[in-house]
Structure formats: C-alpha cells, structure tokens
C-alpha positions in Angstrom: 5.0 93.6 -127.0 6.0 95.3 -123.4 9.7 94.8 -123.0 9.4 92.7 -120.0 7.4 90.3 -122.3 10.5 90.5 -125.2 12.5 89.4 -122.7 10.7 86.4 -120.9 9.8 85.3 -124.5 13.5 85.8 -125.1 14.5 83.7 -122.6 11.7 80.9 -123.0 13.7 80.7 -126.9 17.0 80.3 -124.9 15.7 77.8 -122.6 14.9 75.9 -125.0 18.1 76.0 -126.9 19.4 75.0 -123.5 18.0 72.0 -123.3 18.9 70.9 -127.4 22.7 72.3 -126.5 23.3 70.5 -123.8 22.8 67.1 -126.1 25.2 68.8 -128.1 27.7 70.7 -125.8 31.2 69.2 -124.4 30.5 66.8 -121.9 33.4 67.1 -118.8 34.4 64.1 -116.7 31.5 62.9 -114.6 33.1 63.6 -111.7 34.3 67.4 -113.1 30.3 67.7 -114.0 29.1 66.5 -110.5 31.5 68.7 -108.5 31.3 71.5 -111.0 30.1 74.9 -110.3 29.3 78.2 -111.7 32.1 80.3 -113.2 30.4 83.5 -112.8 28.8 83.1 -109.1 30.1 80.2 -107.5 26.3 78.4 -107.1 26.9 74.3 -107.1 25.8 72.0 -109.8 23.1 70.8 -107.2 21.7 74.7 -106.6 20.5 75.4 -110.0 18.3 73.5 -112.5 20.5 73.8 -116.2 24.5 74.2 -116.0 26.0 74.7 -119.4 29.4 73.1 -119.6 33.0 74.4 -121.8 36.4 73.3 -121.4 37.1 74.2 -117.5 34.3 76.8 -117.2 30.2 76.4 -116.5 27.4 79.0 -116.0 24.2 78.4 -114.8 21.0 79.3 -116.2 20.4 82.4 -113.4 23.3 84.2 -114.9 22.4 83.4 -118.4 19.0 84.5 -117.6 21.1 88.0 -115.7 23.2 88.0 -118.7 20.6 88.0 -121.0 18.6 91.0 -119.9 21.9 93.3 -119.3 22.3 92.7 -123.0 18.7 93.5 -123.6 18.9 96.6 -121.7 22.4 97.4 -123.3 21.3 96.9 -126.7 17.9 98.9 -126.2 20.3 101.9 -125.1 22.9 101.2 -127.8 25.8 101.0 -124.8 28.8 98.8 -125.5 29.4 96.9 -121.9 
C-alpha cells in the first residue's frame, strides 16, 4: 500500500472515530460550542465540517487531518517533533 493510500485510509479510520467521539466527548455550553473556534488556526465553528471539543480548547478536522500526516511523515523518519 503507497503511503499516500496509508494515510487517507488512516484518516478514513480517524474520521470515523470522529464521528463515535463526538457522542462521547465533553460537550461545552451551547453558546461556547456555537461561538467556538479552532485552537490551532483560528477557523470558526461554521468554516469546517467536525470540531472536536475539550475543556476550553477545539481543533478542527483540517488540523487533525495536518496533524495526522506530520506524524505519519515523522514516524516514517523516526524524528521526534
């Protein structure tokens, strides 16, 4: 399997555990969740499609999604980040 394929199958896996999690995951005030935006880039609630919540801090799926291949590349090379 071609690495680009690892990691889109990767992702497809943590997509899905997105979706479960976020039935499970802290739920903030509905007004903190509305208004809420990334903690890594700043993009709104309303700019992305999944924003997974903790106490005072979201990420949205685009930097999971970034985070996700640094680590793949990272962990291919064996490089702490």
């Amino acid at each position: 399997m071609a690495d680009d394929e690892k990691v889109k199958a990767a992702l497809d896996k943590m997509f899905e555990a997105m979706d479960e999690l976020e039935k499970l995951h802290y739920r903030p005030p509905e007004d903190e969740a509305r208004d809420s935006s990334c903690t890594f880039c700043a993009k709104l609630r309303s700019e992305v499609k999944h924003m997974i919540a903790g106490p005072k801090v979201f990420i949205c799926e685009e930097c999971v999604e970034r985070c996700a291949k640094l680590l793949a590349e990272l962990g291919a090379n064996d490089q702490a980040i």
